[in-house]
C-alpha positions as CSV (number, residue, x, y, z in Angstrom):
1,X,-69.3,216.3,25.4
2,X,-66.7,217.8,27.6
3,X,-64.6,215.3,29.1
4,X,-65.1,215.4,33.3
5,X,-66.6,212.8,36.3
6,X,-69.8,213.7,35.4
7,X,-70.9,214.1,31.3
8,X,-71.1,218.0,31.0
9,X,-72.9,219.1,27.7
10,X,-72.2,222.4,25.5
11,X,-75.2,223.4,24.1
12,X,-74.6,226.8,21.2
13,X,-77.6,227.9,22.6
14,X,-79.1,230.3,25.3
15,X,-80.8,228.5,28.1
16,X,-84.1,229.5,29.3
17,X,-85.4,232.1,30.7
18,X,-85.5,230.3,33.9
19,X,-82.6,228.3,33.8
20,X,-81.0,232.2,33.2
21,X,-82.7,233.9,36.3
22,X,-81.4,230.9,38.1
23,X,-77.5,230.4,37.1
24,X,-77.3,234.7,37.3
25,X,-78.7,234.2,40.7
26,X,-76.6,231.1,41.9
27,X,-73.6,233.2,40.0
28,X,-74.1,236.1,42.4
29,X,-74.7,238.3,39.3
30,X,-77.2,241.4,39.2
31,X,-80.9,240.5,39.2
32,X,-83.1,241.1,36.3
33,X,-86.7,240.7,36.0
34,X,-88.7,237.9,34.2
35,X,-89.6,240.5,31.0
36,X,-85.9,241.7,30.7
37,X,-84.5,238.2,30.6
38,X,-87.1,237.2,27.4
39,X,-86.4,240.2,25.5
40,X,-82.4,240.2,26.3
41,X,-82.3,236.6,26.0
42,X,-83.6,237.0,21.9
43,X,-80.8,239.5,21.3
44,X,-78.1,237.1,21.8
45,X,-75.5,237.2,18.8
46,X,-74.2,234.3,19.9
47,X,-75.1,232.0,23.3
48,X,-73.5,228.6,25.0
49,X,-75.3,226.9,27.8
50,X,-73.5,223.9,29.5
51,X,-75.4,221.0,31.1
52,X,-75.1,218.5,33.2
53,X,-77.8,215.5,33.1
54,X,-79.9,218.0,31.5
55,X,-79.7,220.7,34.1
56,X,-78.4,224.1,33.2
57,X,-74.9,224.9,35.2
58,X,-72.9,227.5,33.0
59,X,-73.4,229.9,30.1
60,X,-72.7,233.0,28.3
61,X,-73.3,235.0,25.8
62,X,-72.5,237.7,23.3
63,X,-74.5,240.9,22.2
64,X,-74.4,243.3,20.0
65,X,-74.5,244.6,16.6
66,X,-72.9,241.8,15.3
67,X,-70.2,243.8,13.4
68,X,-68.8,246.6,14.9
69,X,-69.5,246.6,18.8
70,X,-70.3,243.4,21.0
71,X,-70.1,242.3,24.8
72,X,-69.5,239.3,26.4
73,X,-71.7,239.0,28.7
74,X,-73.3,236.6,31.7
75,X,-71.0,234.0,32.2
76,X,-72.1,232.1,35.0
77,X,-70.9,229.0,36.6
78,X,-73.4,227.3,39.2
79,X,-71.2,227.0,42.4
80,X,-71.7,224.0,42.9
81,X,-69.5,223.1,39.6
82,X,-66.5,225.7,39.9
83,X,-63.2,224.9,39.8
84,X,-63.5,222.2,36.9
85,X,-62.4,224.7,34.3
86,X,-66.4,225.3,32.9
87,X,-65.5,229.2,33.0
88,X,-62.7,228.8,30.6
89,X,-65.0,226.1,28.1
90,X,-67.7,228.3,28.2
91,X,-64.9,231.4,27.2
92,X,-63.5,229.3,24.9
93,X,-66.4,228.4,22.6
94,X,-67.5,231.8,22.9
95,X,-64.2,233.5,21.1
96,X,-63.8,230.7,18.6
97,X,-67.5,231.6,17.7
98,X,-66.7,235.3,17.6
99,X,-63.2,234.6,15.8
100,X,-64.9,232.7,13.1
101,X,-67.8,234.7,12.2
102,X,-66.9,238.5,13.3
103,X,-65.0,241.0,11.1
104,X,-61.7,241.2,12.0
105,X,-62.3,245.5,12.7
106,X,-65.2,244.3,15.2
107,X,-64.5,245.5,19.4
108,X,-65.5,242.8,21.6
109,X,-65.4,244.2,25.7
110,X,-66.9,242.8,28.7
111,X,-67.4,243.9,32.3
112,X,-65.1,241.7,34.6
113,X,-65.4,241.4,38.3
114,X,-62.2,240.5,40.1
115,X,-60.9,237.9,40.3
116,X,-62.7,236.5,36.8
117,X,-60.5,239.3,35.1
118,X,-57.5,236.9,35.3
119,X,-59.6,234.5,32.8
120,X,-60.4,237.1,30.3
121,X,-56.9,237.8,30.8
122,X,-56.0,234.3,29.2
123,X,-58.3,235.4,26.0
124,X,-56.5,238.4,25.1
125,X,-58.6,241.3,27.3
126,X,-57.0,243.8,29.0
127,X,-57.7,247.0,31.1
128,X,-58.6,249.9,29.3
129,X,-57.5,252.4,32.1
130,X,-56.4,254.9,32.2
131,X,-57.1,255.2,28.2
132,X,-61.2,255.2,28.6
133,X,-63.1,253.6,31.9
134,X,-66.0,251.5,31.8
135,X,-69.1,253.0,32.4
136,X,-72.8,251.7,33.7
137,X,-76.6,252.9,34.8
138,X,-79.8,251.5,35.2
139,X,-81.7,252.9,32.8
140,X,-84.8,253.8,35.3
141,X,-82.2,255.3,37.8
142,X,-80.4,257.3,35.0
């Protein structure tokens, strides 16, 4: 239990599908439909949800391989708890995870919208510019 006014949880495991739709929504994060949150949801290599009298008001993840390549992804705060340092916990147990169990070769990146690049900045992450650029589609707009 995370020390706070109100008892805030750390669960080391992804919320619901629901409870996802919802905090990327509340997060102002990109929309995703019902069937790509349960399939993306299983491929988590590692997940933290945080809770607060049972309700779902953080969370992130990790994906990928599990060895090699992995992304941080979806780390969400509800708004209505920012500014209580939940970004950082949720960061936090995410790279201790990833620092115990990962090879030390392995290349962990995220996608960071401004200005929640000055976290990732506290973890070690740093621009790649001009060196290589980050690149995205959607996959039916590709």
């Amino acid at each position: 239990m995370l020390n706070s006014k109100a008892s805030v949880d750390l669960d080391f495991e992804a919320p619901t599908v629901s409870e996802y739709l919802k905090l990327r929504r509340e997060g102002g994060l990109s929309a995703f439909s019902e069937e790509a949150a349960t399939i993306g949801l299983k491929g988590s290599f590692a997940a933290v949800t945080l809770r607060s009298d049972g309700e779902a008001i953080g969370m992130g993840r990790i994906v990928g391989d599990g060895g090699c390549f992995l992304q941080i992804v979806d780390i969400a705060v509800d708004p209505r708890h920012r500014g209580k340092g939940l970004g950082k916990t949720i960061m936090t147990a995410l790279m201790e995870h990833a620092k115990k169990t990962l090879p030390e070769t392995a290349f962990l990146s995220l996608l960071a919208d401004v200005p929640a690049d000055k976290l990732y900045a506290q973890f070690g992450f740093r621009e790649t510019a001009p060196a290589s650029l980050g690149m995205s589609c959607r996959v039916k707009q590709a």
